[in-house]
DOVO-491389 format. One record per residue (C-alpha): residue number from 1; residue in one letter; chain; x, y, z. Coordinates in Angstrom, 2 decimals, decimal comma. Example, Ala and Ser with C-alpha at 12.3 -4.5 7.8 and 13.67 -1.06 7.14 Angstrom:
REM DOVO-491389
1|a|A|12,30|-4,50|7,80
2|s|A|13,67|-1,06|7,14
***
This chain:
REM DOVO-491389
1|x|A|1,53|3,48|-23,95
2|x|A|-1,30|5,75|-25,52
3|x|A|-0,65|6,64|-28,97
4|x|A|0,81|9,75|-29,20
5|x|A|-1,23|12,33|-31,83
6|x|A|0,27|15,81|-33,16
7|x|A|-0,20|18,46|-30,00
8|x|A|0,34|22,15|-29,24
9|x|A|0,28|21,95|-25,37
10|x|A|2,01|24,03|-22,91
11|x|A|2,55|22,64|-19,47
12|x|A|4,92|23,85|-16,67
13|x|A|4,64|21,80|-13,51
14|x|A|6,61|22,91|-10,94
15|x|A|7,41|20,04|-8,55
16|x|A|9,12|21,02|-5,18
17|x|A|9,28|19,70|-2,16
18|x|A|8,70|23,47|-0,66
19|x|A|7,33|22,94|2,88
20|x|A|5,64|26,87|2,13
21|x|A|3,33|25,57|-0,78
22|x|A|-0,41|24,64|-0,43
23|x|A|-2,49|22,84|-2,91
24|x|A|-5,06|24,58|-4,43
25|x|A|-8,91|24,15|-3,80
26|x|A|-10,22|23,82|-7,13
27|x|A|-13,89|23,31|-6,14
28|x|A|-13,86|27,27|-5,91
29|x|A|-13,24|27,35|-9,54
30|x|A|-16,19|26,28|-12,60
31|x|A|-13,36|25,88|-15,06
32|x|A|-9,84|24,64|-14,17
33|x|A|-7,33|21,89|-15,30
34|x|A|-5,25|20,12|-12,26
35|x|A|-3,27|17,11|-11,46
36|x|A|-4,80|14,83|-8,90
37|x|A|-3,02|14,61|-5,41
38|x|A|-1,00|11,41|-5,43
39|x|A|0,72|8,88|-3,44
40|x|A|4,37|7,45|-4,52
41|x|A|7,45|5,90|-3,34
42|x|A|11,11|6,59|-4,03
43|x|A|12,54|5,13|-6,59
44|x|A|9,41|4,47|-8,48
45|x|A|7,13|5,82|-11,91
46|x|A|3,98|7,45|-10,99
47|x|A|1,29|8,01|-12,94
48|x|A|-0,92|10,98|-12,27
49|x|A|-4,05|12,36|-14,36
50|x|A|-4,38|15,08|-15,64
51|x|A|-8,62|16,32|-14,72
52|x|A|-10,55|19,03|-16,01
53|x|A|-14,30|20,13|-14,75
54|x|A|-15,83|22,48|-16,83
55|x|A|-19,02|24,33|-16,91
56|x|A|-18,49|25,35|-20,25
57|x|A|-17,63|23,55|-23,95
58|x|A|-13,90|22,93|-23,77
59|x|A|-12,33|22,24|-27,35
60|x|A|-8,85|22,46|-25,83
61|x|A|-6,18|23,12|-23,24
62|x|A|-2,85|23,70|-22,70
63|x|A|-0,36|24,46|-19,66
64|x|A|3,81|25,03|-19,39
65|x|A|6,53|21,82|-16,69
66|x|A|9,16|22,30|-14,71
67|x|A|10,73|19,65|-12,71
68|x|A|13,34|19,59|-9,41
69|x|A|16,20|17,59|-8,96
70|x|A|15,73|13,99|-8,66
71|x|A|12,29|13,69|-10,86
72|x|A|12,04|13,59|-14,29
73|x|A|8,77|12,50|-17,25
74|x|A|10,57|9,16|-18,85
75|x|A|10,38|8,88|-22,85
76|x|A|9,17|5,74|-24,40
77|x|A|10,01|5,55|-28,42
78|x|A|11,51|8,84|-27,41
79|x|A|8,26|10,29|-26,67
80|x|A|7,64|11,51|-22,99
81|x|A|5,37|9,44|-21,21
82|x|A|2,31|12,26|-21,22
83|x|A|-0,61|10,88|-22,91
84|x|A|-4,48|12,08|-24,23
85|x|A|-7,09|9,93|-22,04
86|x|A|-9,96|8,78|-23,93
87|x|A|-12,13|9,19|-20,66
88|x|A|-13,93|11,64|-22,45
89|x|A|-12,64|12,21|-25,58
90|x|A|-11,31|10,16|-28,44
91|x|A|-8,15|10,33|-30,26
92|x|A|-10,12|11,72|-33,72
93|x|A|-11,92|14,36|-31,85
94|x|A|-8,80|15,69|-30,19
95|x|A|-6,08|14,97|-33,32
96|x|A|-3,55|17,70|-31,31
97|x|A|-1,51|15,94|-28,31
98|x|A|2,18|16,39|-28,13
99|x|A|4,84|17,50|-25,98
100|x|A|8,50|19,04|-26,51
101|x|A|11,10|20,39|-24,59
102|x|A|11,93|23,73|-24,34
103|x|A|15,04|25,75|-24,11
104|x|A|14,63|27,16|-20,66
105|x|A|13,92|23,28|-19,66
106|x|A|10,56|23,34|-19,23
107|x|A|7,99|20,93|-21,32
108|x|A|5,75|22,47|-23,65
109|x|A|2,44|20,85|-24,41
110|x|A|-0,79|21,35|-25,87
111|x|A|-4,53|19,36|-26,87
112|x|A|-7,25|21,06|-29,37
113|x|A|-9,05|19,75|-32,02
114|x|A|-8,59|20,27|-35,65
115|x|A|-12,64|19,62|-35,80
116|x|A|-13,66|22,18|-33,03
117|x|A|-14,63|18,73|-31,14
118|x|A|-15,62|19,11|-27,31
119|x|A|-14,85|17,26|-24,66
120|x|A|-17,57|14,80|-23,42
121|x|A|-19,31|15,76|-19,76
122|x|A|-18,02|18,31|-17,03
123|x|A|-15,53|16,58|-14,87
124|x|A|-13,21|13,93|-15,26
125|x|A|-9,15|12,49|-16,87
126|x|A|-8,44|14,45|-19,76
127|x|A|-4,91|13,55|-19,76
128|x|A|-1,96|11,55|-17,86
129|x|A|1,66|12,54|-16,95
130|x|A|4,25|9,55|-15,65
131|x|A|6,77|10,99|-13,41
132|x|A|10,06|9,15|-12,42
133|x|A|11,07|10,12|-8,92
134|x|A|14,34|9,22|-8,16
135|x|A|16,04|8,86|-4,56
136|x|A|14,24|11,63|-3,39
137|x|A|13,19|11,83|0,40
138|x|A|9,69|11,38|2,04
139|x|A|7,77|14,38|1,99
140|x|A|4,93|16,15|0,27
141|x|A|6,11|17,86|-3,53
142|x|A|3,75|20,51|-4,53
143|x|A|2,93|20,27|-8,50
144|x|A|1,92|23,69|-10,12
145|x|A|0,37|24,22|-13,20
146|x|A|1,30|27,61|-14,86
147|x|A|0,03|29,17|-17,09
148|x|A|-3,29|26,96|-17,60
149|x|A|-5,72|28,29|-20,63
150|x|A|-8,31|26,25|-21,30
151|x|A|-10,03|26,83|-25,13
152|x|A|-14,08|27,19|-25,25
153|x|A|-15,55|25,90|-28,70
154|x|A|-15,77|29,12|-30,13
155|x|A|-12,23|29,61|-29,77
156|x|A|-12,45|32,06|-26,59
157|x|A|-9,89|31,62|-23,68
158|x|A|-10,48|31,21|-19,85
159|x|A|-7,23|31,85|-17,63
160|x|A|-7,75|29,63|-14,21
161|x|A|-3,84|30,85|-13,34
162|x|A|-1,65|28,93|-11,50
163|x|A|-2,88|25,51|-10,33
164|x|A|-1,15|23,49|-7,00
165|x|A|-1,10|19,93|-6,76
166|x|A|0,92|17,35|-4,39
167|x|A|2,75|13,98|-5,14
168|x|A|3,64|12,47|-1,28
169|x|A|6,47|10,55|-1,69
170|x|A|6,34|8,01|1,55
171|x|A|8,60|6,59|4,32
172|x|A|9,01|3,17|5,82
173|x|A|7,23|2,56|9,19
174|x|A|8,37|0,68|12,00
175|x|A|5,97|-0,97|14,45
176|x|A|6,77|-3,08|17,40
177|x|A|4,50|-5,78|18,99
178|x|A|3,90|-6,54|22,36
179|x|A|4,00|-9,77|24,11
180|x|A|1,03|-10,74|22,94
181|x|A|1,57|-10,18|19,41
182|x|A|-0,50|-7,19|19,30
183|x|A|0,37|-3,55|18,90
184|x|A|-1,00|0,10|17,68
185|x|A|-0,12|2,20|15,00
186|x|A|-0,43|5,12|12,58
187|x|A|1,30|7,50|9,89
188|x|A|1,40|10,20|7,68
189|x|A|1,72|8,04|4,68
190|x|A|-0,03|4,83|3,41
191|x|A|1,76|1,77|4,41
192|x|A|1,72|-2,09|3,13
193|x|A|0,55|-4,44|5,70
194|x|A|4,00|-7,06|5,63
195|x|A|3,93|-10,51|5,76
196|x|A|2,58|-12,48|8,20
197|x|A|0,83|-9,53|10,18
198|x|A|-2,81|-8,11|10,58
199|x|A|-4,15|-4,85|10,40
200|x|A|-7,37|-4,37|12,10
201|x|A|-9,85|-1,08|12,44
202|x|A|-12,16|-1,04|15,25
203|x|A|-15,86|0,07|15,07
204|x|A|-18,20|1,05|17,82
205|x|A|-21,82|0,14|18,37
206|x|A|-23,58|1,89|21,43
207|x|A|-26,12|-0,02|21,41
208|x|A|-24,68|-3,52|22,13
209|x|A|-21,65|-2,06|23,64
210|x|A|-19,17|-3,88|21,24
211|x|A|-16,09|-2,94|19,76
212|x|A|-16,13|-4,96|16,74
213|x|A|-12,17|-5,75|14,91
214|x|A|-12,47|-5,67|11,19
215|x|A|-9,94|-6,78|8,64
216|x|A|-8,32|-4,58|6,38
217|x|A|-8,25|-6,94|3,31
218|x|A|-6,69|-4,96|0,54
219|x|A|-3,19|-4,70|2,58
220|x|A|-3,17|-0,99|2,79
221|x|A|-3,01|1,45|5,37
222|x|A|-4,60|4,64|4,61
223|x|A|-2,62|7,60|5,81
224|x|A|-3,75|9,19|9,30
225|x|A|-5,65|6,09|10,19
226|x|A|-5,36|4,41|13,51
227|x|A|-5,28|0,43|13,48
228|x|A|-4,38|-2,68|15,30
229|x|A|-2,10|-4,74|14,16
230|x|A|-1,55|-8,58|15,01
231|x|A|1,29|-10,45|14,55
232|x|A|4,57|-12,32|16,03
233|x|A|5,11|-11,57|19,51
234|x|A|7,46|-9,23|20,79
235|x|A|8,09|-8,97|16,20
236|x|A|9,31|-5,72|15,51
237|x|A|7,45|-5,02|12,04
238|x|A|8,41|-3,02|9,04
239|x|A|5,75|-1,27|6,88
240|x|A|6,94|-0,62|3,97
241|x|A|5,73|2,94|2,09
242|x|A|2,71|2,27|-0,61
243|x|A|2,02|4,28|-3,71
244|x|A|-1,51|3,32|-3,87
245|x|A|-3,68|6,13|-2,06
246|x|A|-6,30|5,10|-0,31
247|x|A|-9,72|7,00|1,38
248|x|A|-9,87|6,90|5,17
249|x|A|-11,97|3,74|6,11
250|x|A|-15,45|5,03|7,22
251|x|A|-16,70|4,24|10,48
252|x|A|-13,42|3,80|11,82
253|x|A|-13,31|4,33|15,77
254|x|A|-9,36|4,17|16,71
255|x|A|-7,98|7,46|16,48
256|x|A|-4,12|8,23|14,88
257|x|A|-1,56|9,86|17,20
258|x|A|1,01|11,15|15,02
259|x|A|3,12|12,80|17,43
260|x|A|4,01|12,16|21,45
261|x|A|0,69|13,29|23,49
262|x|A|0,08|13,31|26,96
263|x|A|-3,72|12,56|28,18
264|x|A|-4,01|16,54|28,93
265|x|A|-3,82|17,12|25,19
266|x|A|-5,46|13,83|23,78
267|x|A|-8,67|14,19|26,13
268|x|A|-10,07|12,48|30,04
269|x|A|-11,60|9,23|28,43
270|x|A|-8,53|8,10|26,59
271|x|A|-7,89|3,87|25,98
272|x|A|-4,76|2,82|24,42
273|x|A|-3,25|-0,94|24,30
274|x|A|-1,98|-2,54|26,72
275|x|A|-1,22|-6,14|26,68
276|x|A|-3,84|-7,90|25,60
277|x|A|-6,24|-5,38|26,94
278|x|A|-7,35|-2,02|25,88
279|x|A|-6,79|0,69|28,94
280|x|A|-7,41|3,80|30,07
281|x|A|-4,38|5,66|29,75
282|x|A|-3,00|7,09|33,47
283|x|A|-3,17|10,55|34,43
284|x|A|-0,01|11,33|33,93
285|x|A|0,48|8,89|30,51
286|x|A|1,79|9,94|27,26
287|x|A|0,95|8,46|24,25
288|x|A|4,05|7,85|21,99
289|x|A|3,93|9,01|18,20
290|x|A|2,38|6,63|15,14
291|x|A|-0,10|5,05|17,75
292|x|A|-3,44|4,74|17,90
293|x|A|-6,07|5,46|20,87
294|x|A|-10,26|5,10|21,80
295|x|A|-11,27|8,56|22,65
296|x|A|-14,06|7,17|24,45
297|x|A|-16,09|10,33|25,97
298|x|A|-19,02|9,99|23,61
299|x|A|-19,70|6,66|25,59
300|x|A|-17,80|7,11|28,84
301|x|A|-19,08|10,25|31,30
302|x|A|-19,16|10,38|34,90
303|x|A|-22,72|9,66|34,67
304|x|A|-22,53|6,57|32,02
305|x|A|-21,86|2,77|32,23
306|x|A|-18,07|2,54|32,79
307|x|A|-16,11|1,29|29,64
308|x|A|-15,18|-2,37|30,72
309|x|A|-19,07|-3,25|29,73
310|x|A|-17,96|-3,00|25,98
311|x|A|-17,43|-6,21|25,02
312|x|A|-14,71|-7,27|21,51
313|x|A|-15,98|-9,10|18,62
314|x|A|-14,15|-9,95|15,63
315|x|A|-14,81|-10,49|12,20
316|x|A|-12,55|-12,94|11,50
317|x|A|-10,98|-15,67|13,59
318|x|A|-7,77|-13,90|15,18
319|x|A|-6,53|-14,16|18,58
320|x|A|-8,36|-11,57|20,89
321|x|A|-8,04|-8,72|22,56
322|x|A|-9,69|-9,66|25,97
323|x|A|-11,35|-6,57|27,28
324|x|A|-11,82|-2,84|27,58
325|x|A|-10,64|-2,20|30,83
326|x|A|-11,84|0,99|33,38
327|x|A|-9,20|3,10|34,65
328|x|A|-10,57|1,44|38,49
329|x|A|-8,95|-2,06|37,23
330|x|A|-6,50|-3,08|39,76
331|x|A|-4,95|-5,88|37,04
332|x|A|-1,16|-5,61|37,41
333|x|A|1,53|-4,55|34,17
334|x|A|4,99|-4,50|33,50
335|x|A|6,15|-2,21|30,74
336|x|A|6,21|-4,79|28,03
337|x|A|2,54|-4,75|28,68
338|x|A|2,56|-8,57|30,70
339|x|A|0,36|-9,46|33,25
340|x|A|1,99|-9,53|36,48
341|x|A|1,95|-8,80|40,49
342|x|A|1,29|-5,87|41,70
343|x|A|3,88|-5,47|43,97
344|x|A|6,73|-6,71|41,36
345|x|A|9,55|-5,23|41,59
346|x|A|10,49|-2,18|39,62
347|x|A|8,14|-0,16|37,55
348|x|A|4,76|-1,49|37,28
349|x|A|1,42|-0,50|36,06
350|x|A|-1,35|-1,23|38,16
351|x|A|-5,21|0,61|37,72
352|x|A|-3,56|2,39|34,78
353|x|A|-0,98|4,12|36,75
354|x|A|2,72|3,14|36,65
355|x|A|4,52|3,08|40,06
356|x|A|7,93|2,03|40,97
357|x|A|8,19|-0,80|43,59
358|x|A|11,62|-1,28|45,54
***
C-alpha cells in the first residue's frame, strides 16, 4: 500500500450497473479528472487509476463516491485503499491525500499541496481507487465522478462536472470443439485461454494468398475478437472471465459474431468453420452467437480468384486447418462437421448447403 499523507479530497463515484448510462468522452475536454474503463471479475479487488490531462498548472483536485450494493473500497490499517500515485507527483509536493466517510455514505476526498506544487506533465495516474466487487453479475457498471474541481496554481477552480466511467465485470464462456479439435469463438468480455487449448487469430496477405494462424501467447482473449481455438476433440471448453483488459489484436482478419446471424445480415462472401476446413457459409446458413467468421469480399468478387486458392500457414507447429474451401466444393458434412458421403443418410452438408437425405 502507498503511504497515506493528510488529504482534503472529495470524491463521489457512483457505480451502477444502469444499462441507461454512457461513459463520457473526455478527449472533448482540456481539463478533466476520470477513472480509466476497466475489466474485473466477480468476486475480486480491482484496481483502477485515477488520470488527469490538463492543459493548465494543476496544484490540486478533488471529487465526492458513492457505491451500489455488492461493491465496496476495502481499508487496509483502517485506511481505504485510495492512494496518491507518484506518476507525476511526489508525496512532498502533494503533502494533502486522504479520504473519510461521510454521513450521507458517500467518501470524501481531496489532494493539494501545502507548497502550491504542480503536477508534473499533462496527462497521466494521479491517483488509484481499489474496489471490492462482490457477487455481483456480468455486466458493464458505469462510475461517475461528481462534483470534480480541479485547483490551478494560483488557486483558481475549473468545474469539468460530472465524469462517467465503466468497470465490466465478466462472464464465463463456453466453447465447444468439433471433431477435429478445432472450433470458433468470441465475446463481450476478455476470456482466459484454459488449459490445454489454443487460441489462434488469423491474418490475411493478398498478395501470397495465405491465411496465416498466429498464437495468442499472453492467454487472453480480448473482448469482441474473433479466434480459433484448438484443442481436445469433440472437448467442450470453459473460458473463464479475465480482469486483465486487453487492446484488440491489430491485423486481425476473423471477425466476432456476438449474436445469431444469418448470411443476409453478415454479408455474400461469408467463411465460417467447418471441420477441418474453413467454408462458405450456405445461403440459407446462420451463424450461431460467440463465433467467429472470414468476411471475405475484399478478396472474393464475382470477378476474382475464388477463395480455395488461399492457402493456411501457421506460426507455430499445431495441427492444421486444411483449406479454404469455395462455396462450389462438392466435399460431403455431417453436422458435427465430419467428412462423409454425400448421400448419407439424414442431414448432410454438401457444397455448403445442408440437405436431408432419406
Amino acid at each position: 500500500m502507498k503511504k497515506k499523507l493528510a488529504m482534503v479530497l472529495s470524491m463521489m463515484c457512483l457505480l451502477t450497473a444502469s444499462a441507461s448510462a454512457q461513459t463520457t468522452d473526455v478527449k472533448g475536454y482540456e481539463n478533466v479528472v476520470y477513472l480509466e474503463t476497466k475489466a474485473a471479475t466477480a468476486n475480486s479487488q480491482v484496481e483502477v487509476s485515477v488520470m488527469m490531462n490538463n492543459i493548465v498548472s494543476v496544484a490540486g483536485f478533488e471529487f465526492n463516491i458513492s457505491l451500489p450494493e455488492g461493491v465496496t473500497i476495502p481499508k487496509e490499517d483502517d485506511e481505504y485503499l485510495i492512494d496518491l500515485s507518484t506518476e507525476r507527483t511526489t508525496y512532498k509536493k502533494h503533502n494533502i491525500f486522504d479520504s473519510a466517510l461521510k454521513e450521507d455514505g458517500t467518501i470524501y476526498v481531496l489532494c493539494n499541496s501545502t507548497k502550491s506544487s504542480v503536477f508534473d506533465g499533462n496527462s497521466g495516474e494521479v491517483a488509484t481507487v481499489t474496489f471490492e466487487l462482490g457477487d455481483v453479475q456480468p455486466g458493464t457498471y458505469y462510475v461517475t465522478l461528481k462534483n470534480v474541481i480541479i485547483t490551478k496554481s494560483d488557486a483558481t477552480t475549473i468545474k469539468p462536472g460530472n465524469i462517467t466511467s465503466a468497470i465490466t465485470v465478466g462472464d464465463n464462456g463456453t466453447a465447444k470443439l468439433n471433431a477435429y479439435g478445432f472450433g470458433s469463438y468470441a465475446s463481450n468480455y476478455e476470456h482466459v485461454v484454459p488449459a490445454g487449448v489454443s487460441a489462434y487469430t488469423a491474418s490475411i496477405d493478398e498478395d501470397s494468398k495465405t491465411i496465416t494462424w498466429s498464437l495468442i501467447d499472453d492467454g487472453i482473449i480480448p473482448a469482441g475478437e474473433g479466434v480459433l481455438l484448438k484443442g481436445e476433440a469433440n472437448a467442450t471448453v470453459t473460458l473463464a472471465a479475465s480482469s486483465t483488459e486487453k487492446a484488440k489484436i491489430a491485423g486481425n482478419s476473423m471477425k466476432a459474431n456476438l449474436s445469431a446471424k444469418t448470411k443476409s445480415e453478415l454479408g455474400e462472401y461469408i467463411y465460417v468453420l467447418s471441420g477441418e476446413s474453413i467454408m462458405r457459409l450456405s445461403g440459407s446458413g446462420t451463424l450461431a452467437a460467440n463465433k467467429a467468421y472470414f468476411n471475405l469480399s475484399k478478396y472474393v468478387t464475382s470477378g476474382m480468384v475464388e477463395a480455395k486458392s488461399f492457402s493456411i500457414v501457421w506460426d507455430d507447429d499445431a495441427t492444421a486447418i486444411k483449406a479454404v474451401e469455395s462455396c462450389d466444393s462438392q466435399d460431403a458434412y455431417n453436422l458435427n462437421g465430419i467428412r462423409t458421403k454425400a448421400d448419407s443418410k439424414g442431414f448432410v452438408i454438401v457444397g455448403g448447403r445442408k440437405i436431408y437425405n432419406k
